[in-house]
C-alpha positions as a Python dict, from the first residue, in 0.01 Angstrom:
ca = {
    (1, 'X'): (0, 0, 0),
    (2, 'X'): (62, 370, -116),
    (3, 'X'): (-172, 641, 80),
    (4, 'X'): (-412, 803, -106),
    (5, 'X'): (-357, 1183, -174),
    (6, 'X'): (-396, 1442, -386),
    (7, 'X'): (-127, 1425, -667),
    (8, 'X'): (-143, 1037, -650),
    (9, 'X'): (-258, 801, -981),
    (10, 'X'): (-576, 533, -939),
    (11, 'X'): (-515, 314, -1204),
    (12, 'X'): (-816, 91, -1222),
    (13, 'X'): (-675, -287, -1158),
    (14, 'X'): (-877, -582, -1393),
    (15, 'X'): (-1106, -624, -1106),
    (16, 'X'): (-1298, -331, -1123),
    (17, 'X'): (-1577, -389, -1326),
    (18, 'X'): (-1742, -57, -1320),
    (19, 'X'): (-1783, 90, -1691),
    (20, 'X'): (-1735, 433, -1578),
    (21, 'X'): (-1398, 357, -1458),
    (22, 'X'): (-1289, 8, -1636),
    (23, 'X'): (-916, 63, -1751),
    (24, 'X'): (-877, 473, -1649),
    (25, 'X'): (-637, 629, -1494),
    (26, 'X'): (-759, 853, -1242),
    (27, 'X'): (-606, 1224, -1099),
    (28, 'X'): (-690, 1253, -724),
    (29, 'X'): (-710, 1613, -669),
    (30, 'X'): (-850, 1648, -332),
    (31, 'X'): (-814, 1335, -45),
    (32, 'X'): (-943, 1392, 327),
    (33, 'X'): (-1194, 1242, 580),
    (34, 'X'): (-1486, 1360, 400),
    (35, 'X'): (-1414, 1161, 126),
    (36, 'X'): (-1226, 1217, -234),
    (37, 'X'): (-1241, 1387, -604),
    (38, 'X'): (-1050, 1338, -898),
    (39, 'X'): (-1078, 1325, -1247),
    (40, 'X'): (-1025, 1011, -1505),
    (41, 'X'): (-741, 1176, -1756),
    (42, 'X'): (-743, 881, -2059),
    (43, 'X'): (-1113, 951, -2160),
    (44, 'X'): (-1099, 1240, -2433),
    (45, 'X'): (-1410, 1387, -2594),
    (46, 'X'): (-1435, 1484, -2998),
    (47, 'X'): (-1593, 1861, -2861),
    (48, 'X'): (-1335, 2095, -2881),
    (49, 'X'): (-1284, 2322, -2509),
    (50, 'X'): (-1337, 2614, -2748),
    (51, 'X'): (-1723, 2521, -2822),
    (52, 'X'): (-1755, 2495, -2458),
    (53, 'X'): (-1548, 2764, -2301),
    (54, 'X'): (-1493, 3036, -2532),
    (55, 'X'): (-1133, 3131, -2535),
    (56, 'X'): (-1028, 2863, -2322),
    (57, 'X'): (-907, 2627, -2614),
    (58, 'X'): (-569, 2851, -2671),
    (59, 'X'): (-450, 2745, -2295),
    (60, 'X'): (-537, 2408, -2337),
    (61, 'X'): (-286, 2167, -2412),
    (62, 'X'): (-301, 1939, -2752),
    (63, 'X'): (-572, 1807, -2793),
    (64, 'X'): (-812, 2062, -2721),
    (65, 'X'): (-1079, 1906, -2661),
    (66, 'X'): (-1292, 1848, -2303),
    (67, 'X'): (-1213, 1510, -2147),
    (68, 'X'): (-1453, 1320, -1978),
    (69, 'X'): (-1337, 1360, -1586),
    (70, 'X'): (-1597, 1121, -1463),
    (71, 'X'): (-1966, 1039, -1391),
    (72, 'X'): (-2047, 1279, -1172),
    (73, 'X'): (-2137, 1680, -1211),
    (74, 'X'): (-2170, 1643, -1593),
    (75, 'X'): (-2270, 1969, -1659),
    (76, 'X'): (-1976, 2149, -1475),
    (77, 'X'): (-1622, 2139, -1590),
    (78, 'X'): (-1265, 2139, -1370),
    (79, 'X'): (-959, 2269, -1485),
    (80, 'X'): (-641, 2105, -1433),
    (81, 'X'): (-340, 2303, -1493),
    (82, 'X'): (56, 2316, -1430),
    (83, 'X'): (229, 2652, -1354),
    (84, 'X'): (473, 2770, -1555),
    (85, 'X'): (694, 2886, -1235),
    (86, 'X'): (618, 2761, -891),
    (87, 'X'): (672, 3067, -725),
    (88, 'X'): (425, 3246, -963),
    (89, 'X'): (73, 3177, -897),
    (90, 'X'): (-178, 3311, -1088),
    (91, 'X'): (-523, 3482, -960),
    (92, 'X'): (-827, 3168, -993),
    (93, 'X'): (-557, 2901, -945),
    (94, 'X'): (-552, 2641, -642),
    (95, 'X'): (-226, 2470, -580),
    (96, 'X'): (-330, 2071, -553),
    (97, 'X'): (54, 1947, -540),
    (98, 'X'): (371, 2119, -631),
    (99, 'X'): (295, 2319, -995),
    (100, 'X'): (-2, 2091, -1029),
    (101, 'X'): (-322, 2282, -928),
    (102, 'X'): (-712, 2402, -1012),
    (103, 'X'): (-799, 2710, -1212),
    (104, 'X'): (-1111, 2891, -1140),
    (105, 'X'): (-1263, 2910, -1537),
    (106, 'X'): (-1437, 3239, -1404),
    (107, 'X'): (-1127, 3380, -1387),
    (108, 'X'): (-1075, 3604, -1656),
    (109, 'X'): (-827, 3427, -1891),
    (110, 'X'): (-614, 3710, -1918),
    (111, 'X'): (-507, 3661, -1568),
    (112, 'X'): (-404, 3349, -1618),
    (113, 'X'): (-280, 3323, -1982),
    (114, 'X'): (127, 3305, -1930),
    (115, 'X'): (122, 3139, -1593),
    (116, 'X'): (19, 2814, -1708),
    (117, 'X'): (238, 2535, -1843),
    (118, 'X'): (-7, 2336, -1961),
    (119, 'X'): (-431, 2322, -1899),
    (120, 'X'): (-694, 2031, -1923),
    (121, 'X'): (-1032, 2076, -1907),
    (122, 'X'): (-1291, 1796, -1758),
    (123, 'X'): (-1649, 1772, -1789),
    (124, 'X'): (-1730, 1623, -1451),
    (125, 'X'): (-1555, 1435, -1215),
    (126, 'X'): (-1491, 1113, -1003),
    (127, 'X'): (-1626, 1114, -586),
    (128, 'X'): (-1605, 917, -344),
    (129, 'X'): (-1748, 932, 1),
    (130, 'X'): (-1591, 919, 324),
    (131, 'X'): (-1377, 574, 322),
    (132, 'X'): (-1561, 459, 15),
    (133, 'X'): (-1188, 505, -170),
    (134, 'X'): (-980, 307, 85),
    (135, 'X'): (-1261, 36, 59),
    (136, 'X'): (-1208, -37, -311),
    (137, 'X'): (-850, 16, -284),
    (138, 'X'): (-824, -251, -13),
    (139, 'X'): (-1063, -465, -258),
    (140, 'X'): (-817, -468, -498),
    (141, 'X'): (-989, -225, -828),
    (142, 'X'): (-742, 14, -757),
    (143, 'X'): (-331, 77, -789),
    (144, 'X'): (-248, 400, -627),
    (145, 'X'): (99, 494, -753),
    (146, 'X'): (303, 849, -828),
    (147, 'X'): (163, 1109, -1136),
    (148, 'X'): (348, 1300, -1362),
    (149, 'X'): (281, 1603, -1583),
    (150, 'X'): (279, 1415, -1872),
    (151, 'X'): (26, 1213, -1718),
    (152, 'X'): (-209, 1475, -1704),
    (153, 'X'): (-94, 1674, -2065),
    (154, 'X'): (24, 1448, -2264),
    (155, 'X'): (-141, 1475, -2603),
    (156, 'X'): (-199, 1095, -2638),
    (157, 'X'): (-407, 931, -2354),
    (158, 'X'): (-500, 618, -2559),
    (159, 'X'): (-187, 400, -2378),
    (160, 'X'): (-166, 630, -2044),
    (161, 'X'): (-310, 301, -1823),
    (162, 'X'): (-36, 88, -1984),
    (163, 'X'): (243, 360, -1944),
    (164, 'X'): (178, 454, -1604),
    (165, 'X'): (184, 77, -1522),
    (166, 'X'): (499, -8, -1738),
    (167, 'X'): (689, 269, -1528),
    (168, 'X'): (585, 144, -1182),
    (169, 'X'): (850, -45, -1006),
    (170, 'X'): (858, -476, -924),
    (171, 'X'): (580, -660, -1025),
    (172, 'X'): (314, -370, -1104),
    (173, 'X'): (501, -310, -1424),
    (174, 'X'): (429, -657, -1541),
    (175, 'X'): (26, -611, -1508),
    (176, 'X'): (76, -350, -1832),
    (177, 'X'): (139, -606, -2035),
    (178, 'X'): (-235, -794, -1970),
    (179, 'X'): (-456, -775, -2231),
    (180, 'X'): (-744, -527, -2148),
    (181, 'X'): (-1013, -777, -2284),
    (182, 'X'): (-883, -1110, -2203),
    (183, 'X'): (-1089, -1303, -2315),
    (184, 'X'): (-962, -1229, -2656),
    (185, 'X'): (-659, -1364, -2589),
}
């Protein structure tokens, strides 16, 4: 079983059952004793970051719009963003892994317009409590497996569960292929 850290990919298995998380693909961006936080990155809104967070839309990658990060904190929004050069961090932004990181949104967006590679903004979020994650994991809802930038930026998250899947080595490939209601089948 791959460790759960920050960086790493949930990608909800059949077995988890949960409408909040049934087929996402999850962004953990902070793992430790206390527990963990991430955001689900296939679960786009139709309101555009702009509406939201004025001025924020021209950082954002395509589409602009806020994605829905998780259940929890609804009202508050995270921002997800890749440096443009790693040794070039910008003021308001919190490394997470390599070029992947946090930016503060009160951060004036001048100081951070230039820095960024690409930005994603999430109205709440997905926690866990202490051992809570490892316990579904070890149930079997969850496939913890490697992220990528285009993971996180891509500007089409309507397949991301299936092509995070189909790009996993051995067997876990294969489950990309299931149908996500089977009962159509």
């Amino acid at each position: 079983m791959t460790e759960a850290r920050a960086g790493m990919l949930l990608v909800a298995t059949p077995a988890l059952l949960d409408p909040n998380f049934a087929d996402t693909v999850v962004l953990l961006l902070d793992v430790d004793e206390q527990g963990a936080l991430g955001v689900v990155l296939n679960r786009p809104s139709a309101i555009p970051v702009d509406d939201v967070l004025d001025g924020w839309g021209e950082v954002a990658a395509e589409p602009e719009v806020l994605y829905q990060g998780g259940p929890v904190g609804l009202q508050g929004a995270l921002a997800v963003a890749l440096l443009a050069r790693p040794d070039d961090v910008p003021v308001g932004f919190r490394v997470v892994d390599g070029r992947l990181g946090l930016v503060d949104l009160d951060t004036p967006l001048e100081l951070v317009r230039g820095g960024l590679e690409g930005l994603r903004v999430f109205a709440g979020y997905a926690g866990w409590g202490a051992d809570q994650l490892r316990g579904e994991i070890e149930e079997g809802s969850w496939y913890v497996v490697p992220g990528e930038a285009g993971d996180v930026f891509g500007s089409d998250a309507s397949d991301l569960w299936r092509d995070v899947l189909r790009r996993q080595p051995g067997e876990l490939a294969w489950h990309s292929t299931r149908p996500f209601d089977p009962g159509l089948n």
